[in-house]
PDB file of N, CA, C and O in Angstrom:
ATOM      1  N   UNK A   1    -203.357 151.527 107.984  1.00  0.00           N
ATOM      2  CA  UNK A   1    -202.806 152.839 107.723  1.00  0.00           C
ATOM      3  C   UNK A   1    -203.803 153.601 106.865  1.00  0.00           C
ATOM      4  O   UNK A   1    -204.308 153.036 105.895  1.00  0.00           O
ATOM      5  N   UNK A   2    -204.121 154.899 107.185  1.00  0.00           N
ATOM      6  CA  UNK A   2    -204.869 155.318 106.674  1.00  0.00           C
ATOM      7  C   UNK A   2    -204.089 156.698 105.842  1.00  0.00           C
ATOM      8  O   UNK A   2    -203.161 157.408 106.227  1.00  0.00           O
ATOM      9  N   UNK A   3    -205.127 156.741 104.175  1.00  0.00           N
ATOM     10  CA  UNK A   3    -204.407 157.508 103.274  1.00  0.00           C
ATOM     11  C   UNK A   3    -204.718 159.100 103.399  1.00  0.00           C
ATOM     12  O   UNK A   3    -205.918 159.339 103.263  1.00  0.00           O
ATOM     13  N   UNK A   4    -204.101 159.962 103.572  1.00  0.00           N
ATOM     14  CA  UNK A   4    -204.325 161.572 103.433  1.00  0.00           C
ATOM     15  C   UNK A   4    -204.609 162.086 101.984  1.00  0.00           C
ATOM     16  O   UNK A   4    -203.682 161.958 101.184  1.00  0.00           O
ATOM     17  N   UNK A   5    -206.009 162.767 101.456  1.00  0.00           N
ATOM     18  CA  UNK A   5    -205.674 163.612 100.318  1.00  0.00           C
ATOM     19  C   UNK A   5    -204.881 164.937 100.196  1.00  0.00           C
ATOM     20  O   UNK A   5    -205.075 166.026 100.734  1.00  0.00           O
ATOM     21  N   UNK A   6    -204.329 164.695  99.693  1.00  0.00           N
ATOM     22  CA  UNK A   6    -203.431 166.366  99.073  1.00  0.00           C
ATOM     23  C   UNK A   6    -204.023 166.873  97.898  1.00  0.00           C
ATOM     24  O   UNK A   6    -203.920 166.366  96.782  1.00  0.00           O
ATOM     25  N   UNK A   7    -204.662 167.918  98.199  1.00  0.00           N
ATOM     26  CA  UNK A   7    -205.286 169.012  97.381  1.00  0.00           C
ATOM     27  C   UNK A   7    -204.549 169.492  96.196  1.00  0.00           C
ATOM     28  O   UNK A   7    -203.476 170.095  96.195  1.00  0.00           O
ATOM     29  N   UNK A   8    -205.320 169.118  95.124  1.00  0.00           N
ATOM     30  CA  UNK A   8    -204.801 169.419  94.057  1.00  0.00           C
ATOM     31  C   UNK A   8    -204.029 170.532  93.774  1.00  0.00           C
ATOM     32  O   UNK A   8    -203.069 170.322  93.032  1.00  0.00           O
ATOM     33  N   UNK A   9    -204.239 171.931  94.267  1.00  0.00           N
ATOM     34  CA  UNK A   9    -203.794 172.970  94.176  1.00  0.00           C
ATOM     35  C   UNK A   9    -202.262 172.666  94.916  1.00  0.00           C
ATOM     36  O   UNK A   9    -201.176 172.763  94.344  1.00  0.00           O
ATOM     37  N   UNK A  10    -202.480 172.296  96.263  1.00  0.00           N
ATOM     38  CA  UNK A  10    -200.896 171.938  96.689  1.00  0.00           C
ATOM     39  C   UNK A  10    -199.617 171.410  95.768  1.00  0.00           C
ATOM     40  O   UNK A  10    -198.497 171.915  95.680  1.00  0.00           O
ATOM     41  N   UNK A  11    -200.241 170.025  94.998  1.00  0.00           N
ATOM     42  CA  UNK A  11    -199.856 169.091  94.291  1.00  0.00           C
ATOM     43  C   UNK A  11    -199.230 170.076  93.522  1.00  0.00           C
ATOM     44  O   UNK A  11    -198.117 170.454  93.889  1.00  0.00           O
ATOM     45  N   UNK A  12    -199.847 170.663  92.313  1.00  0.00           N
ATOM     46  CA  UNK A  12    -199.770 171.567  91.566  1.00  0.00           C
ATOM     47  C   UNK A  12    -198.401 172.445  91.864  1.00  0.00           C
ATOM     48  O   UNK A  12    -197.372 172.322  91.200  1.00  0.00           O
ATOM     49  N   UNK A  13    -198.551 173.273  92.880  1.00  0.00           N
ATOM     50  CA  UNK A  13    -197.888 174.339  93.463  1.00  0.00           C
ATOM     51  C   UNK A  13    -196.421 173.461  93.694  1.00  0.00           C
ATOM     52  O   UNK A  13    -195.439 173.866  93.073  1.00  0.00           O
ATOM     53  N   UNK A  14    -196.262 172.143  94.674  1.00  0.00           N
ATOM     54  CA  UNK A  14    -194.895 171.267  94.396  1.00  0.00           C
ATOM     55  C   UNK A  14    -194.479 171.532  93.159  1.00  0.00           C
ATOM     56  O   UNK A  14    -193.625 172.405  93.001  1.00  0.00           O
ATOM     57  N   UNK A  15    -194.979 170.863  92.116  1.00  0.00           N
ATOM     58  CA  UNK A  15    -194.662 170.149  91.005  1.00  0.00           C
ATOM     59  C   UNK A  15    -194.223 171.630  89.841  1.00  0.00           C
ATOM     60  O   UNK A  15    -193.763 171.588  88.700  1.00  0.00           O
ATOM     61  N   UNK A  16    -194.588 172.809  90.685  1.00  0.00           N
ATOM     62  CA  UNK A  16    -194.599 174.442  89.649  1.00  0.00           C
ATOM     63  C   UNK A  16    -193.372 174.482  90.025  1.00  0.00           C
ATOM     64  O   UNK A  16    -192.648 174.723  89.058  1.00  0.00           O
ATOM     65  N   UNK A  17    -192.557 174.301  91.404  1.00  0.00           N
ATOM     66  CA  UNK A  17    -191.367 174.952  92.167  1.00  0.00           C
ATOM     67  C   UNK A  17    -190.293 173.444  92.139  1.00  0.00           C
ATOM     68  O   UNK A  17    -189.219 173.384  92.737  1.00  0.00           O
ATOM     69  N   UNK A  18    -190.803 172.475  91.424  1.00  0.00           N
ATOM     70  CA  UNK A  18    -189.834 171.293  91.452  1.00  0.00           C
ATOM     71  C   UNK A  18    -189.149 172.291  90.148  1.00  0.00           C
ATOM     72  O   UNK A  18    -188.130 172.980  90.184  1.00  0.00           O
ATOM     73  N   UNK A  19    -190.022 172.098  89.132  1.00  0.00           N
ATOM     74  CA  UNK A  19    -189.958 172.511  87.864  1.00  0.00           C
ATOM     75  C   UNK A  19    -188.871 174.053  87.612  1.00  0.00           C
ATOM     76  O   UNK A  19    -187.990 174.190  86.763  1.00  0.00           O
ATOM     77  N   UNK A  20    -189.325 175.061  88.677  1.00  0.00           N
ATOM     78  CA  UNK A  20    -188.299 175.848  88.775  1.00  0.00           C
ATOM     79  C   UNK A  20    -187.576 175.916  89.111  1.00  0.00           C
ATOM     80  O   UNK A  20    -186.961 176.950  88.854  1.00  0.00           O
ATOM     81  N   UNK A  21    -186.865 174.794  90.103  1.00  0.00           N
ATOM     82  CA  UNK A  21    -185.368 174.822  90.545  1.00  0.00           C
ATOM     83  C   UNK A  21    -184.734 173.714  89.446  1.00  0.00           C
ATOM     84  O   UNK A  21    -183.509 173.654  89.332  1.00  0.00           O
ATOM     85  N   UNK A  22    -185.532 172.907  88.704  1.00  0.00           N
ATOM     86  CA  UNK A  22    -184.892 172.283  87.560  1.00  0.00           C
ATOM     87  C   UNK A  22    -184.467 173.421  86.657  1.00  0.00           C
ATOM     88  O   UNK A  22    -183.253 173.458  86.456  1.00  0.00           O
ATOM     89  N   UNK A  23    -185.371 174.589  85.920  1.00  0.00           N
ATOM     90  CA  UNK A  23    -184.637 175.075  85.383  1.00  0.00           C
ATOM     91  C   UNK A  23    -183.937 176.171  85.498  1.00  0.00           C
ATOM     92  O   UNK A  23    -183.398 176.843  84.618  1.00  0.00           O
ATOM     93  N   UNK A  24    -183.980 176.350  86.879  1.00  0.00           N
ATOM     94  CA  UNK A  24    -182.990 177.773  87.097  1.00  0.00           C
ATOM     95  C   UNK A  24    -181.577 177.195  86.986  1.00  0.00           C
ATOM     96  O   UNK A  24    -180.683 177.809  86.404  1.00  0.00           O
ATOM     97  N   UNK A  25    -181.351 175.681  87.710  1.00  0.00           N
ATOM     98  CA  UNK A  25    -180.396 174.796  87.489  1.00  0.00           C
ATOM     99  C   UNK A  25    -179.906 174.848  85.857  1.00  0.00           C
ATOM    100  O   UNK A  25    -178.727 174.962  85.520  1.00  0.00           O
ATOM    101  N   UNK A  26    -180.919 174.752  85.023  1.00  0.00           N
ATOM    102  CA  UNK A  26    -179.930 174.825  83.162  1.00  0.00           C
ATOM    103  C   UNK A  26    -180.424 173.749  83.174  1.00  0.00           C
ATOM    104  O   UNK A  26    -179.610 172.827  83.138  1.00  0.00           O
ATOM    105  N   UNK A  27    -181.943 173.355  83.229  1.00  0.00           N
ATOM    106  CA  UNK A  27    -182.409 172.101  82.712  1.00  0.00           C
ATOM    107  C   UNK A  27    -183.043 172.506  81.605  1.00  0.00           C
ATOM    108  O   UNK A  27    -183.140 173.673  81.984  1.00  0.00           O
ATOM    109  N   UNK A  28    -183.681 172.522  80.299  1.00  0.00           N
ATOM    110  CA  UNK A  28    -184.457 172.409  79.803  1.00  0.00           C
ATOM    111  C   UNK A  28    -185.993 172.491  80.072  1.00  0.00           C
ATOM    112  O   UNK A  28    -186.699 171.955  80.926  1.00  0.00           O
ATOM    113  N   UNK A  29    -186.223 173.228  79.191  1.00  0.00           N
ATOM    114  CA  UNK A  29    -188.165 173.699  79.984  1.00  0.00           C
ATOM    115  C   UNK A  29    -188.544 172.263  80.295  1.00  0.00           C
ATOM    116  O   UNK A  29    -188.727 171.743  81.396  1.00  0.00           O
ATOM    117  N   UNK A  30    -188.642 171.603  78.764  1.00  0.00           N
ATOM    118  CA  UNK A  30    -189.672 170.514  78.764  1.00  0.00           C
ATOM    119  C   UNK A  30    -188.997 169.246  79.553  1.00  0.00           C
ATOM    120  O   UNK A  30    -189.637 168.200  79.660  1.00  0.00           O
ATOM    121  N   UNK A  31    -187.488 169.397  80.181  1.00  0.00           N
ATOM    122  CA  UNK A  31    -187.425 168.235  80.638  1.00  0.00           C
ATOM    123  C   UNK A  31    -187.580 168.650  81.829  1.00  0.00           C
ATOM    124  O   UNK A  31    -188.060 167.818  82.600  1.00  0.00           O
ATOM    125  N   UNK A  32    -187.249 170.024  82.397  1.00  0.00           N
ATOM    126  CA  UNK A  32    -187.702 170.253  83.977  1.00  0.00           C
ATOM    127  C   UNK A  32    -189.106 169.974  84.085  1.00  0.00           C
ATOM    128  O   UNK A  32    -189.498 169.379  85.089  1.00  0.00           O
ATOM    129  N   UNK A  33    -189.844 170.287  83.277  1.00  0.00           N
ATOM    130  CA  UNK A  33    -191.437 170.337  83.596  1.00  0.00           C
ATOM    131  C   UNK A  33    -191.747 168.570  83.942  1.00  0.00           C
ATOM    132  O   UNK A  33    -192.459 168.204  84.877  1.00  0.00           O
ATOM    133  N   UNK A  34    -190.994 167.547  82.898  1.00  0.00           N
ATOM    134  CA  UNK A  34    -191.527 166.389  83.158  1.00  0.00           C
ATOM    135  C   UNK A  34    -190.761 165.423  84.243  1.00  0.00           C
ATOM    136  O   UNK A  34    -191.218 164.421  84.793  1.00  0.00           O
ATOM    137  N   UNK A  35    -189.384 166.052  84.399  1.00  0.00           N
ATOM    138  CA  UNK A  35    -189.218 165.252  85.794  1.00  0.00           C
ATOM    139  C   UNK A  35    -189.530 165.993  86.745  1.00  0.00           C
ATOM    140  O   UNK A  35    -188.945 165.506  87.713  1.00  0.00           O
ATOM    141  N   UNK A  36    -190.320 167.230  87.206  1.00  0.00           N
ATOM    142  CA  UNK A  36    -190.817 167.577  88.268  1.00  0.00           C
ATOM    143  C   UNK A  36    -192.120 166.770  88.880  1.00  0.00           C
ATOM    144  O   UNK A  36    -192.500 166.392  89.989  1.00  0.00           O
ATOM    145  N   UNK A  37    -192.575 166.726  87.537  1.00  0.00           N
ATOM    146  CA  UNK A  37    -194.242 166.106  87.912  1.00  0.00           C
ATOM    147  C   UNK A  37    -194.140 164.737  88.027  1.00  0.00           C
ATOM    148  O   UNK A  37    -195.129 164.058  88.305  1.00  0.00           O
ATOM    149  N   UNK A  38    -192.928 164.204  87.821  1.00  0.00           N
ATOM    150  CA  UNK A  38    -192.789 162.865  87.749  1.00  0.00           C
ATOM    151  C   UNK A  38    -192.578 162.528  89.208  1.00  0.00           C
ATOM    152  O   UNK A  38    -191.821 163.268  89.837  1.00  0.00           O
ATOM    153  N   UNK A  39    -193.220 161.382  89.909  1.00  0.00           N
ATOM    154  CA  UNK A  39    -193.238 160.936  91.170  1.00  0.00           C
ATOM    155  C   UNK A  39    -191.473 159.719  91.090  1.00  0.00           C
ATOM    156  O   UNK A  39    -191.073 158.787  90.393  1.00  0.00           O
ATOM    157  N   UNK A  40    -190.981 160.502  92.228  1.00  0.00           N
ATOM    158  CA  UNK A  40    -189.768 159.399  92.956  1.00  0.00           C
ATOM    159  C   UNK A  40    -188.244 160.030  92.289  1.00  0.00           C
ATOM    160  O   UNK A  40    -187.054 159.862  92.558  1.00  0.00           O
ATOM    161  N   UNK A  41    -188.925 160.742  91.399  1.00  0.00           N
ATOM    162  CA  UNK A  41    -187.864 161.771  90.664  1.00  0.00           C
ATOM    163  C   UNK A  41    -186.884 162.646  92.218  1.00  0.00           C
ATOM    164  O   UNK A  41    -187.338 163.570  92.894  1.00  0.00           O
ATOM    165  N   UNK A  42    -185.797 162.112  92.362  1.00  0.00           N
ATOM    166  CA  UNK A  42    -184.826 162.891  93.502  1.00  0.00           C
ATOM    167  C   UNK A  42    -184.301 163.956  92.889  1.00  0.00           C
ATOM    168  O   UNK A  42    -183.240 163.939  92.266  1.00  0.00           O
ATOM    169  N   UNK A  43    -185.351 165.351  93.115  1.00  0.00           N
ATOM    170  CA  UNK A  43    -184.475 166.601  92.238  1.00  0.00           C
ATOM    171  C   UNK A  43    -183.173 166.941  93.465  1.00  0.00           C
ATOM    172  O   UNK A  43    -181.990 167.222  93.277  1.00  0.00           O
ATOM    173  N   UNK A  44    -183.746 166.824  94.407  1.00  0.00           N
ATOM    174  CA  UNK A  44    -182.159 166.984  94.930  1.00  0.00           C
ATOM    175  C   UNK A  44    -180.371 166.593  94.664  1.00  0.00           C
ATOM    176  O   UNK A  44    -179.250 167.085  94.794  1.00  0.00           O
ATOM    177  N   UNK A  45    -181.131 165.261  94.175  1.00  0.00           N
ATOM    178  CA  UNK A  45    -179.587 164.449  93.583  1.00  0.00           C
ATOM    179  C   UNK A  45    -179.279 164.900  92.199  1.00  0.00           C
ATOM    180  O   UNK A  45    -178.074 164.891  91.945  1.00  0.00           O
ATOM    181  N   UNK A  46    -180.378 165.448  90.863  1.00  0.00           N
ATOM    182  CA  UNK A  46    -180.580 166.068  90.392  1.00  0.00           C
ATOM    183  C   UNK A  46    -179.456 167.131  90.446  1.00  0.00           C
ATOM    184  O   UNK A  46    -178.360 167.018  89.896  1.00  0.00           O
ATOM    185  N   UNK A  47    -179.753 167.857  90.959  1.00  0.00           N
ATOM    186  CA  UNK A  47    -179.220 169.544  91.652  1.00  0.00           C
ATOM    187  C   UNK A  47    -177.933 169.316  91.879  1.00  0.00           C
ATOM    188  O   UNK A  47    -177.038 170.029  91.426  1.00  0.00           O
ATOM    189  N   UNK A  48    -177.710 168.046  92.782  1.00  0.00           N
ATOM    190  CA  UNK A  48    -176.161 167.677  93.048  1.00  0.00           C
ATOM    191  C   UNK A  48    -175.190 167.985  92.421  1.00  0.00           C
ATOM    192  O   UNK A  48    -174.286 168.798  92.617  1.00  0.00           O
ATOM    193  N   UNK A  49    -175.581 166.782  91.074  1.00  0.00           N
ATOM    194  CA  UNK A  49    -175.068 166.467  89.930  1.00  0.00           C
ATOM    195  C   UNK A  49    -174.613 167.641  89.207  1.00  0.00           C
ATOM    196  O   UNK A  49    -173.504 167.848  88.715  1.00  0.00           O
ATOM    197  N   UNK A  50    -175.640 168.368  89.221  1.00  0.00           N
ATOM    198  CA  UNK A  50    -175.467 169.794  88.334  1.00  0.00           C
ATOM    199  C   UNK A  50    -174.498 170.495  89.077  1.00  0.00           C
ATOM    200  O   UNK A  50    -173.319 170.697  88.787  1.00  0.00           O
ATOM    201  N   UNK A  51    -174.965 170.750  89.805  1.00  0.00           N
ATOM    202  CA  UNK A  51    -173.678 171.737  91.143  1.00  0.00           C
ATOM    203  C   UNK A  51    -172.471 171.301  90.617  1.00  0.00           C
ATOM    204  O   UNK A  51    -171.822 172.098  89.939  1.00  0.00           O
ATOM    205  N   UNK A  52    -172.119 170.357  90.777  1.00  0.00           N
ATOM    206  CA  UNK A  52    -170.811 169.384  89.898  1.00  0.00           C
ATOM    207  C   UNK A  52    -169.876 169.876  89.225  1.00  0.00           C
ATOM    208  O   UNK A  52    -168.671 169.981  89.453  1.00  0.00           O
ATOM    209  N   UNK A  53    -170.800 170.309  87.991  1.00  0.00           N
ATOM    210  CA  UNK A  53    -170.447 170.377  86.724  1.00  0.00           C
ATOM    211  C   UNK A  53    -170.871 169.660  85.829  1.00  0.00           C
ATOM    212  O   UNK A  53    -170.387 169.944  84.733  1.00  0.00           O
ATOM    213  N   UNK A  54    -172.245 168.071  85.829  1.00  0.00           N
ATOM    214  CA  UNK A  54    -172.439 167.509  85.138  1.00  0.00           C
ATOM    215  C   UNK A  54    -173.454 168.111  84.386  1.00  0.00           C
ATOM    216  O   UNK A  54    -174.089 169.029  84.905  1.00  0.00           O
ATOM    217  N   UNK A  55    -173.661 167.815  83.470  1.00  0.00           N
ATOM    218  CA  UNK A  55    -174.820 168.711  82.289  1.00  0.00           C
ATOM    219  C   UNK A  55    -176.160 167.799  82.730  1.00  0.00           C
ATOM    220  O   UNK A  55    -176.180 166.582  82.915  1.00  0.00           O
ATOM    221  N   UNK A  56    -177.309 168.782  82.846  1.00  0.00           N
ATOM    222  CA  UNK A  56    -178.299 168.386  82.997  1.00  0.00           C
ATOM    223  C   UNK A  56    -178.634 166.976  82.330  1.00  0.00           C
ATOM    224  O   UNK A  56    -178.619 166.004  83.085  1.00  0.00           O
ATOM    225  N   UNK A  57    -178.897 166.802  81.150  1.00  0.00           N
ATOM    226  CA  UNK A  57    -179.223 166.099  80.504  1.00  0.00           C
ATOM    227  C   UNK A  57    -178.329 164.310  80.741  1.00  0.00           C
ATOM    228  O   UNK A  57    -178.861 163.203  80.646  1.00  0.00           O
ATOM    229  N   UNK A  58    -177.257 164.554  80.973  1.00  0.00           N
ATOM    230  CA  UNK A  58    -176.438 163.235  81.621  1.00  0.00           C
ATOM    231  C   UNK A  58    -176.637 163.175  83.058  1.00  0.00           C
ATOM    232  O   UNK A  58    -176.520 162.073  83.593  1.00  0.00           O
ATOM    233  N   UNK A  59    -176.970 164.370  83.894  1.00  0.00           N
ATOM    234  CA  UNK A  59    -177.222 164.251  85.620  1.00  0.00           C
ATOM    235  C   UNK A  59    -178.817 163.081  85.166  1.00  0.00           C
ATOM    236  O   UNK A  59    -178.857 161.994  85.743  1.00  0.00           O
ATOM    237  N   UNK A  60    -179.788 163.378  84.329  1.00  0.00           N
ATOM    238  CA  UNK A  60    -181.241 162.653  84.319  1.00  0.00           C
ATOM    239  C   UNK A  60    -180.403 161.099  83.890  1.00  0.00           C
ATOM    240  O   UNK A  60    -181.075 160.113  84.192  1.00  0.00           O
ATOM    241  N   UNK A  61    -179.536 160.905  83.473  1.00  0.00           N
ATOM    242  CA  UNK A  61    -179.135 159.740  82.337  1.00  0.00           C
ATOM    243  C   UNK A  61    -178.390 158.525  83.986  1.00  0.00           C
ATOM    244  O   UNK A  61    -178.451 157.324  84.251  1.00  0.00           O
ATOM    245  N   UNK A  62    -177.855 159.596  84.575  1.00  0.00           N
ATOM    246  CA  UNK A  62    -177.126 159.153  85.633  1.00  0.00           C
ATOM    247  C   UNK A  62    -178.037 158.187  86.723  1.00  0.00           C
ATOM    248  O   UNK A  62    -177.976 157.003  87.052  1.00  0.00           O
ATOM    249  N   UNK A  63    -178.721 159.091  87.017  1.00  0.00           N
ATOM    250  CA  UNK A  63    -179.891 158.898  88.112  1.00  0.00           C
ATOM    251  C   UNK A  63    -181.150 158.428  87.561  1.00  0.00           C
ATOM    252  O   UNK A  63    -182.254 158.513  88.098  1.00  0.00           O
ATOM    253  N   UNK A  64    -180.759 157.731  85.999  1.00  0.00           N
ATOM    254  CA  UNK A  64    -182.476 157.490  85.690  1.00  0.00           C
ATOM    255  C   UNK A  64    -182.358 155.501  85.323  1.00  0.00           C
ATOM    256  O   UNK A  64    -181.461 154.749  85.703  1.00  0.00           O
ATOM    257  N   UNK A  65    -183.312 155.226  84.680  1.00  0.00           N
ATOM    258  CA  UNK A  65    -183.832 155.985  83.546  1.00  0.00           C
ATOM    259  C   UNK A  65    -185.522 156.386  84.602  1.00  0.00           C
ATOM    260  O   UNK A  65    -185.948 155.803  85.599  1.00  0.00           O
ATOM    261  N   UNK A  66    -186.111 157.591  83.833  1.00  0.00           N
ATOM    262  CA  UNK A  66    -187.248 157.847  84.119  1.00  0.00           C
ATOM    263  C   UNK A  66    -188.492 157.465  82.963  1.00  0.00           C
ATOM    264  O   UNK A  66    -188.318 157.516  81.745  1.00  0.00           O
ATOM    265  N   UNK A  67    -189.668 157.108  83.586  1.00  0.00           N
ATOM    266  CA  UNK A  67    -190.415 157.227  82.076  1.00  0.00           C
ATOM    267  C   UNK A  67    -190.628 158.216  81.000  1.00  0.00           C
ATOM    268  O   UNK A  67    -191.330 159.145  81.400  1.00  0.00           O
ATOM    269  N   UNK A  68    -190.251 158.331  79.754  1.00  0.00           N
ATOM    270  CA  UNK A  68    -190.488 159.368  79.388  1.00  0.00           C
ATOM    271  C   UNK A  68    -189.017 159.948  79.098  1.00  0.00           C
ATOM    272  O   UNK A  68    -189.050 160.795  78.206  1.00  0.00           O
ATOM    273  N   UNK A  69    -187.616 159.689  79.670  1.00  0.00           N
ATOM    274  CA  UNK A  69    -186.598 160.231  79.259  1.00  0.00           C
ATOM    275  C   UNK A  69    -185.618 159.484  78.843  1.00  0.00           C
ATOM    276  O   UNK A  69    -184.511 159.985  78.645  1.00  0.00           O
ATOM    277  N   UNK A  70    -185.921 157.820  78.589  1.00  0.00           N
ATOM    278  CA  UNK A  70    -185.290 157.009  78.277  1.00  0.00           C
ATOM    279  C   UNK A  70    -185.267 157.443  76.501  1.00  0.00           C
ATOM    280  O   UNK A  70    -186.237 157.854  75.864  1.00  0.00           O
ATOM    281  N   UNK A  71    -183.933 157.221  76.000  1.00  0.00           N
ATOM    282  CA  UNK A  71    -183.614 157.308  74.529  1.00  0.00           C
ATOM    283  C   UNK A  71    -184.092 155.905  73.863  1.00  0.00           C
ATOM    284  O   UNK A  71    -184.154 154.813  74.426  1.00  0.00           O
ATOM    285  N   UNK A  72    -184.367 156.175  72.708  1.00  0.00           N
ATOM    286  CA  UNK A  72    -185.056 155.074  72.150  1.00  0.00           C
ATOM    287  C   UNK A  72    -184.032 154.594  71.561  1.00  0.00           C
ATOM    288  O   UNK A  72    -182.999 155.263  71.568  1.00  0.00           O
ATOM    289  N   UNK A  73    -184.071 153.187  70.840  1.00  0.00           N
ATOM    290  CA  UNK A  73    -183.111 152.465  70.796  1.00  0.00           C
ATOM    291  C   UNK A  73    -183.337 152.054  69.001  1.00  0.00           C
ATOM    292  O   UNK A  73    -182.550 151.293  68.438  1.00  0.00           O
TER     293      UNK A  73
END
């Protein structure tokens, strides 16, 4: 199997419009920004959650943990 590069600028441009439907949703800048760029991150289920009624911050808690948004102990 052979691997395809995706152009940084593309990459980029995903990871700008993940980031804005996280926070048009009522996510938080800095947590939309880092589960956008984060790979395997399902903003769709994300979005779900929110649609709901669940608060951003427990929709990530639900569907995670992610690196980076796990609470320290």
């Amino acid at each position: 199997m052979t691997t395809q590069h995706v152009p940084a600028a593309a990459t980029d441009s995903v990871v700008a419009w993940r980031g804005r439907l996280l926070q048009a949703a009522g996510f938080p800048d800095t947590l939309a920004q880092l589960l956008a760029a984060t790979p395997g991150v399902d903003i769709h289920a994300l979005l779900n959650l929110v649609d709901r009624g669940c608060p951003p911050e427990l929709a990530v808690r639900i569907l995670g943990p992610f690196a980076g948004t796990r609470e320290r102990e």
